[in-house]
N, C-alpha and C positions, 0 to 999 in steps of 0.2 A: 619732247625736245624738238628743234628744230634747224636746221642749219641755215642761213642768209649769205646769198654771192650777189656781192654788188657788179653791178658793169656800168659803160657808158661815160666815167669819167672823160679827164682827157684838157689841153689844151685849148681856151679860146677869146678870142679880142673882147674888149668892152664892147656891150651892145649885143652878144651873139646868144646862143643858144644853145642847152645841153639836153638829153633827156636821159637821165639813169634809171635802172633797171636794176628791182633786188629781186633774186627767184628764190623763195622758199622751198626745202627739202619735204614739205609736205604741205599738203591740203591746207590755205590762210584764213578760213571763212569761217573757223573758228576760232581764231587767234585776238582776242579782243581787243588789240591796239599793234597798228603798225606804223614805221615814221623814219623818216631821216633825222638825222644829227650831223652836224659838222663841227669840226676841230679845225681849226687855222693854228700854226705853229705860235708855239706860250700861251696861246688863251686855252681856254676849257671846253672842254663839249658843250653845244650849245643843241636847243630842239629848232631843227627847222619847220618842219611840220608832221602833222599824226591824221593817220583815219582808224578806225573806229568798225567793228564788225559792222556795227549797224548804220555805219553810213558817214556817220559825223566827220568832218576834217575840220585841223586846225593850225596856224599858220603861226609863226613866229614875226614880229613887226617888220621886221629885215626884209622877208620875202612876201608878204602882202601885196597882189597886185601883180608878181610876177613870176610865182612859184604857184605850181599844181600838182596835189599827189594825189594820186588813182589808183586804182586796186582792179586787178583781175584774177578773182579769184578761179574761175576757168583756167589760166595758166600758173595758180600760186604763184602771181609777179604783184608787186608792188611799184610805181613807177614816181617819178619825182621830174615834172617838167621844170626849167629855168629857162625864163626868156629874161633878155634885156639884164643879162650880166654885167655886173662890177665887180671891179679889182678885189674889193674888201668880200666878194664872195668864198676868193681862192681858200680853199681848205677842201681836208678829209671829210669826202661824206658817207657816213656809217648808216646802216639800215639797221632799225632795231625790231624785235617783235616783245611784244609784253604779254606774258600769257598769265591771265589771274585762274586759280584751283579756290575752292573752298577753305583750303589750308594755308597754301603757300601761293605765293607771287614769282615769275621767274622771266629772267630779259636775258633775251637773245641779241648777242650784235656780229653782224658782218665785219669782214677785213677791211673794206673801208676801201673807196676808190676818192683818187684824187681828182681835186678840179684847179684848175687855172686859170686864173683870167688878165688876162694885158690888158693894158691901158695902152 
């Protein structure tokens, strides 16, 4: 089991920049997939992007180019850079962990911090 606390949300113009922060309740270096998700109000969870114990990240077309997720697992933190924000970013970004067992599959998600962006 493992518990995810997002930070770093928050308020900011078009063009500006975020960087969130999920801190795992334990040790992430073996957690085989970690990733943000965003929810924008009526639409649906969507993947922003995932890394990979072993290294791999993967970006959702939205944030291509100006989304970066990084992992330090030294601090069991997960991190989610956003430069060069747009309006249609604004949404809940939820931290997720995906842990696969030989049995069972199990996804962790965070409370979720919000983002905002003016135009």
């Amino acid at each position: 089991q493992v518990q995810l606390t997002e930070s770093g949300g928050g308020l900011v113009q078009a063009g500006g920049s975020l960087r969130l922060s999920c801190a795992a309740s334990r040790s992430i270096s073996s957690i085989n997939r970690m990733g943000w998700y965003r929810q924008a109000p009526g639409k649906q969870r969507e993947l922003v992007a995932t890394t990979t114990s072993g290294g791999s990240t993967n970006y959702a077309d939205s944030g291509k180019g100006r989304f970066t997720i990084s992992r330090d697992n030294a601090k069991n933190t997960v991190y989610l850079q956003m430069n060069s924000l747009k309006p249609e970013d604004t949404a809940v970004y939820y931290c997720n962990a995906f842990i696969q067992t030989p049995l069972n599959a199990y996804n962790y998600w965070g409370q979720g911090t919000q983002v905002n962006v003016s135009s």
